[in-house]
PAKESE-492919 format. One record per residue (C-alpha): residue number from 0; chain; x, y, z. Coordinates in steps of 0.1 Angstrom, whole numbers, plus 5000, padded with zeros to 4 digits. Layout:
BEGIN
{NUM, A, {X, Y, Z}}
...
This chain:
BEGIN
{0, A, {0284, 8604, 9263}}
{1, A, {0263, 8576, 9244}}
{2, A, {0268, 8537, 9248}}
{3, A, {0286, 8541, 9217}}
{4, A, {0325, 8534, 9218}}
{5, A, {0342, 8559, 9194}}
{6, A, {0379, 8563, 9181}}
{7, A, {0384, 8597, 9179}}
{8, A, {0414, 8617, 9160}}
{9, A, {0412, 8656, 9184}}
{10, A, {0432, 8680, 9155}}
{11, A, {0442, 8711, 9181}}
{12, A, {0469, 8732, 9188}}
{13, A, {0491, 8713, 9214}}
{14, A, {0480, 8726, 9249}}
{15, A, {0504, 8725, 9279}}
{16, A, {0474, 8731, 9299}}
{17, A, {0456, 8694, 9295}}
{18, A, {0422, 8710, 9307}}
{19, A, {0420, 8729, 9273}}
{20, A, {0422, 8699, 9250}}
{21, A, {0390, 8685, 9235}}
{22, A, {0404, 8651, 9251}}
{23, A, {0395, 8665, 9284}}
{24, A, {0357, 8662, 9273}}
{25, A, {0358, 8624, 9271}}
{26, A, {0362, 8592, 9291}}
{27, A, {0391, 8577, 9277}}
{28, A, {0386, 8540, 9292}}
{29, A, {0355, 8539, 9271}}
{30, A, {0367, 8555, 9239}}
{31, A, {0406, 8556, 9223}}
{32, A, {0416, 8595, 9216}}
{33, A, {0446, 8604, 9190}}
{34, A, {0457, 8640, 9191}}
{35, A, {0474, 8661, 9164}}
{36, A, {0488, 8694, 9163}}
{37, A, {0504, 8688, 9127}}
{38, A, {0493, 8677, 9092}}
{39, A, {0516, 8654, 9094}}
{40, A, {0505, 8636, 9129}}
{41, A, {0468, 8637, 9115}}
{42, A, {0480, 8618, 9088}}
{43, A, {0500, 8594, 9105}}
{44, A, {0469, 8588, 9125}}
{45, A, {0443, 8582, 9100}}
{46, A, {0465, 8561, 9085}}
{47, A, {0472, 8535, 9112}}
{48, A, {0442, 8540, 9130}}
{49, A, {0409, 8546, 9107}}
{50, A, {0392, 8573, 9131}}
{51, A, {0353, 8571, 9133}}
{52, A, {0356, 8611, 9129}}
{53, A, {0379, 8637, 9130}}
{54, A, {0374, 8665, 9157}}
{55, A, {0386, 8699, 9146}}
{56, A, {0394, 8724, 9179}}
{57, A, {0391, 8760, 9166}}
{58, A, {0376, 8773, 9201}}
{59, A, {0408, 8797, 9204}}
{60, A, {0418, 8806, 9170}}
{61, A, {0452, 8790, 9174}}
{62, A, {0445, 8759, 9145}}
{63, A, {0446, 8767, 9104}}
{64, A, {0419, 8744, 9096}}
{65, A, {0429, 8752, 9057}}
{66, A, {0463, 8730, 9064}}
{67, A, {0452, 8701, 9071}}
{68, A, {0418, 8702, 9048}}
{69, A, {0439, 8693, 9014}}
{70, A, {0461, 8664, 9029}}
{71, A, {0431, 8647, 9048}}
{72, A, {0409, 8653, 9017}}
{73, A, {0439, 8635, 8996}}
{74, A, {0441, 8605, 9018}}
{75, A, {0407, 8592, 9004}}
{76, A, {0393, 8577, 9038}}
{77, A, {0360, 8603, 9036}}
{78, A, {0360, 8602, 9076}}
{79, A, {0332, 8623, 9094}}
{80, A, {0346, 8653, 9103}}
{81, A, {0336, 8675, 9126}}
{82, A, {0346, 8715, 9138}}
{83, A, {0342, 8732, 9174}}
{84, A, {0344, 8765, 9177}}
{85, A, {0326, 8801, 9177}}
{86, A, {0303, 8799, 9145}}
{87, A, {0306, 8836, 9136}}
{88, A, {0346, 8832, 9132}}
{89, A, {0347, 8795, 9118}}
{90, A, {0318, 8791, 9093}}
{91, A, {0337, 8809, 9068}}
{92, A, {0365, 8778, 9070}}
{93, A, {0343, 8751, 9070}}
{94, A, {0343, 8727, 9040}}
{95, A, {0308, 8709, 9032}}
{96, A, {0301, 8681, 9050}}
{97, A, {0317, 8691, 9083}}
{98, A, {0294, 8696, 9114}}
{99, A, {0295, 8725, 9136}}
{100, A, {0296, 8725, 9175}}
{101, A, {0296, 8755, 9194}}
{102, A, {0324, 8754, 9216}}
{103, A, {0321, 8748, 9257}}
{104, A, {0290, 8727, 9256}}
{105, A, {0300, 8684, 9259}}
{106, A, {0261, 8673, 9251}}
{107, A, {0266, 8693, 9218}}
{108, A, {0297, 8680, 9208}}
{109, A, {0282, 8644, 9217}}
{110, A, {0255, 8654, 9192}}
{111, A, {0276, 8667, 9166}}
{112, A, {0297, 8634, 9167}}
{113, A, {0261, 8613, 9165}}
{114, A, {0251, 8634, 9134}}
{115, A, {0287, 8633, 9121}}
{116, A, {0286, 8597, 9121}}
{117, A, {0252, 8584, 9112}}
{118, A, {0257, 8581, 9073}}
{119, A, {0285, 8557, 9082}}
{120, A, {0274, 8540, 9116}}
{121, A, {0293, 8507, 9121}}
{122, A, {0315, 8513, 9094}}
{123, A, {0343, 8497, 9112}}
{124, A, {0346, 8465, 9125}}
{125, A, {0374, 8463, 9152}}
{126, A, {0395, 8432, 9165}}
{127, A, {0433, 8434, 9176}}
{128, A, {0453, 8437, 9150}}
{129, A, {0427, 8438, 9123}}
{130, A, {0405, 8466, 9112}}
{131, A, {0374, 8462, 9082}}
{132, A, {0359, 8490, 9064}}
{133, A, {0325, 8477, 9054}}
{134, A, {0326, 8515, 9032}}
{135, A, {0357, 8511, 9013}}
{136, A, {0360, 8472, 9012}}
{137, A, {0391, 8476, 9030}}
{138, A, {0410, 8462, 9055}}
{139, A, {0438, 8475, 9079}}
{140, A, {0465, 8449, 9094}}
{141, A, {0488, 8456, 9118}}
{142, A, {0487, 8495, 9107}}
{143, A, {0490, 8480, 9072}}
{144, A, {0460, 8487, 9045}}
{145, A, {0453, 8462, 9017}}
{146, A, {0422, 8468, 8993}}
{147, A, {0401, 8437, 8988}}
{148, A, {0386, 8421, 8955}}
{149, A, {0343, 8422, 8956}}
{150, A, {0345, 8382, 8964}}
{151, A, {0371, 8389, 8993}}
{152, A, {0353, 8413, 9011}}
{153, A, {0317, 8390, 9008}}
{154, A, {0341, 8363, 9021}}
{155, A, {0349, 8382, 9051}}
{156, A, {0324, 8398, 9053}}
{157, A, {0301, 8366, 9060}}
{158, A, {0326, 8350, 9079}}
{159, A, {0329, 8381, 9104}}
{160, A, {0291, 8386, 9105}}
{161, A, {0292, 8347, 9119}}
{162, A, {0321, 8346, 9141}}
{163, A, {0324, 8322, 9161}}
{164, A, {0300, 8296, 9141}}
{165, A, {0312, 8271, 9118}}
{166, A, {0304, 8276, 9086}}
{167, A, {0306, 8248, 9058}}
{168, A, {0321, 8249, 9026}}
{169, A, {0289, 8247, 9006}}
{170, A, {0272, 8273, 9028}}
{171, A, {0298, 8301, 9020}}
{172, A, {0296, 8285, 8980}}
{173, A, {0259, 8293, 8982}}
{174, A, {0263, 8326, 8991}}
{175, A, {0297, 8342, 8982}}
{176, A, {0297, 8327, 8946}}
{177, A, {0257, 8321, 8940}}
{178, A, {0263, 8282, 8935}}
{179, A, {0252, 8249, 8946}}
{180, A, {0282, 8234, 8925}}
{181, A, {0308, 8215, 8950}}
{182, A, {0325, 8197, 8923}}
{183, A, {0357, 8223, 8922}}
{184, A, {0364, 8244, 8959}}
{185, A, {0391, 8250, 8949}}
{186, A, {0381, 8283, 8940}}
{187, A, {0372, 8291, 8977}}
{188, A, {0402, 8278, 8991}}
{189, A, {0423, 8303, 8971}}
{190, A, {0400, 8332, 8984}}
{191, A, {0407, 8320, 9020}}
{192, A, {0448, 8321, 9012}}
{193, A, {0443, 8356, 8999}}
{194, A, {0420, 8364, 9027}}
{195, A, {0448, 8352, 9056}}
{196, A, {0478, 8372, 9039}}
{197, A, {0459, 8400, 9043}}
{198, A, {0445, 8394, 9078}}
{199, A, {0467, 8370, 9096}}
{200, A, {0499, 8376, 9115}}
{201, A, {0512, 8343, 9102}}
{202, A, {0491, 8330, 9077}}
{203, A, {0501, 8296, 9077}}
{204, A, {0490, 8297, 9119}}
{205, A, {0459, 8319, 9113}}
{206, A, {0439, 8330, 9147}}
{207, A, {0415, 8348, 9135}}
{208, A, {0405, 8325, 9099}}
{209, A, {0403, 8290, 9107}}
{210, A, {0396, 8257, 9092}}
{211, A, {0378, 8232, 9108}}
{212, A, {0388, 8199, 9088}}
{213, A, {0357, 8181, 9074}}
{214, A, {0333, 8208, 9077}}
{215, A, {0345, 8245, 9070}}
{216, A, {0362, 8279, 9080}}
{217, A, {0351, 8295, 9111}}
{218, A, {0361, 8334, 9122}}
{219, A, {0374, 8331, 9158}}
{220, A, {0369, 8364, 9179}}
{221, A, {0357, 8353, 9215}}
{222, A, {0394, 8348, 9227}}
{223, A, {0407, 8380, 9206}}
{224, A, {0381, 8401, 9226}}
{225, A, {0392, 8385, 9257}}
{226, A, {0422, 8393, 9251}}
{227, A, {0416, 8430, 9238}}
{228, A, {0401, 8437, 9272}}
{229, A, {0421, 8423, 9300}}
């Protein structure tokens, strides 16, 4: 496939032969694969998981695209989607928005995920335990989703896009709240206690938020991906 890592939600009829699953397609020690035969396990997935695109098998007939359509549209998380299957018999079924793949071809389906997925290219931002949805100004903890305020996400935002670097209390003033004032952080320190119930395990023993006395807050991630990959 690409150098791209992808996690992929495969919707299909459940397959006691393995070889007919979509799964079969991909290299799962490079990319993390969810499977659903229900409505109900799609959903269950999106939810805890926040797929880069949802894969649709209709190469056999067997799936009702229709059923799961209304619930996925429901949840709100506007995930690429994307259909396999004979165009002649599926086209009719397909929603806007959803790419086709002819079925039994790999280098289209990597093609129709690419295409899928360009409007919303490194929409997620994955650490253990933590998920952020640059899209929906979002965030997903421990399977757990919590909506952030406009200065939360620039908060995070900043702090993730430096991770690893100290930064100081007036540099996050200056650009999270457009101010040079340092008379009253008080305001800042609030954000970060908001920020760490909705990111940390234990916010009063953060790993991912940190402050650095005397200087600032620094967004640790070196020893989390470490970690993530042993």
């Amino acid at each position: 496939m690409t150098n791209t890592s992808y996690v992929l939600l495969i919707i299909e009829p459940k397959y006691r032969d393995k070889t007919k699953s979509l799964a079969s397609t991909f290299n799962t020690d490079k990319h993390k694969i969810f499977i659903a035969d229900s409505p109900g396990i799609a959903i269950d997935n999106m939810k805890n998981y926040w797929p880069d695109v949802i894969i649709f098998n209709l190469t056999d007939g067997q799936l009702k695209i229709a059923n799961f359509q209304k619930p996925i549209h429901q949840l709100d998380l506007d995930l690429p989607r994307v259909a396999v299957g004979d165009k002649s018999s599926v086209a009719s079924k397909l929603r806007r928005g959803i790419v086709w793949v002819p079925p039994n071809d790999p280098q289209q389906l990597v093609s129709g995920i690419m295409r899928a997925t360009s409007k919303q290219k490194n929409r997620f931002t994955r650490l253990p335990t933590l998920i952020i949805d640059s899209k929906k100004s979002q965030v997903l903890h421990n399977r757990t989703q919590h909506t952030l305020t406009p200065k939360e996400y620039r908060l995070l935002r900043m702090l993730v896009d430096q991770h690893d670097q100290i930064l100081t209390r007036q540099e996050i003033m200056q650009k999270v709240w457009d101010t040079n004032y340092m008379g009253d952080t008080r305001t800042l320190d609030v954000h970060i206690r908001w920020l760490r119930k909705k990111i940390e395990d234990n916010p009063s023993k953060p790993t991912y938020l940190k402050t650095v006395r005397g200087e600032g807050y620094i967004f640790i991630t070196k020893r989390l991906r470490a970690l993530a990959n042993r």
